[in-house]
C-alpha positions as CSV (number, residue, x, y, z in Angstrom):
1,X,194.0,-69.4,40.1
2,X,195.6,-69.6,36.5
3,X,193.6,-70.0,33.8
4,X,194.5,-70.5,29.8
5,X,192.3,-68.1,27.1
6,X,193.0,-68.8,23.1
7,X,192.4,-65.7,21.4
8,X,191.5,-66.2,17.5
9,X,191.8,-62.2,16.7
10,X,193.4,-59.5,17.6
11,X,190.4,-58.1,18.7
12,X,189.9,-60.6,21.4
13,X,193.7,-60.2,22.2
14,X,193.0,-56.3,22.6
15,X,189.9,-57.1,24.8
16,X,191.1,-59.9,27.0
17,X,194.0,-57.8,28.2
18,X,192.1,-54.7,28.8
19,X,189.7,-57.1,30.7
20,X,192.4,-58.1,33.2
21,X,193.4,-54.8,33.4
22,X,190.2,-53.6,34.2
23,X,189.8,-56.6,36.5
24,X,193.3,-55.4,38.4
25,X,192.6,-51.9,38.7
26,X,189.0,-52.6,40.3
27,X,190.9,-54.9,42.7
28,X,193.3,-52.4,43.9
29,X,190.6,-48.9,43.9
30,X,188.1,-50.9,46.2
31,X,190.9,-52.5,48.4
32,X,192.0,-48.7,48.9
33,X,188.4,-47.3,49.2
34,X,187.7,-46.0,52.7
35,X,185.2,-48.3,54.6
36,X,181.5,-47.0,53.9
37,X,182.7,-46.2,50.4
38,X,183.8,-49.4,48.6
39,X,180.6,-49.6,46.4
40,X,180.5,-45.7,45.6
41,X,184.3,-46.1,44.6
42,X,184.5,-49.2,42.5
43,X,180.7,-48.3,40.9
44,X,182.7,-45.1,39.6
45,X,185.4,-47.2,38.3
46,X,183.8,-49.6,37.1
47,X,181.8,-47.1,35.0
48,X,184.9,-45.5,33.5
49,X,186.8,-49.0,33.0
50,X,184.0,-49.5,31.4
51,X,183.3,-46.9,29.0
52,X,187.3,-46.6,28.0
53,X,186.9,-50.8,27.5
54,X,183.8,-50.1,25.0
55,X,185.4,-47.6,23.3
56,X,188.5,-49.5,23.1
57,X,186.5,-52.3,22.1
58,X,184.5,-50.4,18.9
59,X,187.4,-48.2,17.6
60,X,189.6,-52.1,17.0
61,X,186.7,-53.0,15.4
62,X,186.5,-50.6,12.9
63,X,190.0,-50.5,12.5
64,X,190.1,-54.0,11.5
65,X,187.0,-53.7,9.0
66,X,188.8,-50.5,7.4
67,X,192.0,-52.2,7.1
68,X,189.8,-55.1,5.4
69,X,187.8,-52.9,3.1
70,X,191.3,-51.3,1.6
71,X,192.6,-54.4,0.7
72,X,189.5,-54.9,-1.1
């Protein structure tokens, strides 16, 4: 399935591809969980996909509103 996403930032940019990556990597770490452990494994990653997409997600952020404030 192929889908087309307009980004208006660069935020959203950063976001939408860390998505998909995050969206990939879950794909392939519960395909190659054991049987019995699929949910154990991809809750784990999806915590830490999770937590590194957040963080990603705040530090753009307040990149962007520093870089705004010094051309102010």
């Amino acid at each position: 399935m192929e889908r087309t996403v307009t980004v208006r930032t660069e935020l959203e940019s950063i976001l939408v591809e860390q998505a998909l990556a995050m969206a990939r990597e879950l794909e392939a770490v519960t395909d190659a969980a054991p049987d019995g452990q699929v949910l154990a494994v991809g809750e784990l990653a999806a915590v830490r996909l999770g937590r590194e997409l957040t963080r990603l997600a705040l530090e753009s952020a307040l990149q962007q509103q520093a870089q705004a404030a010094e051309k102010n």
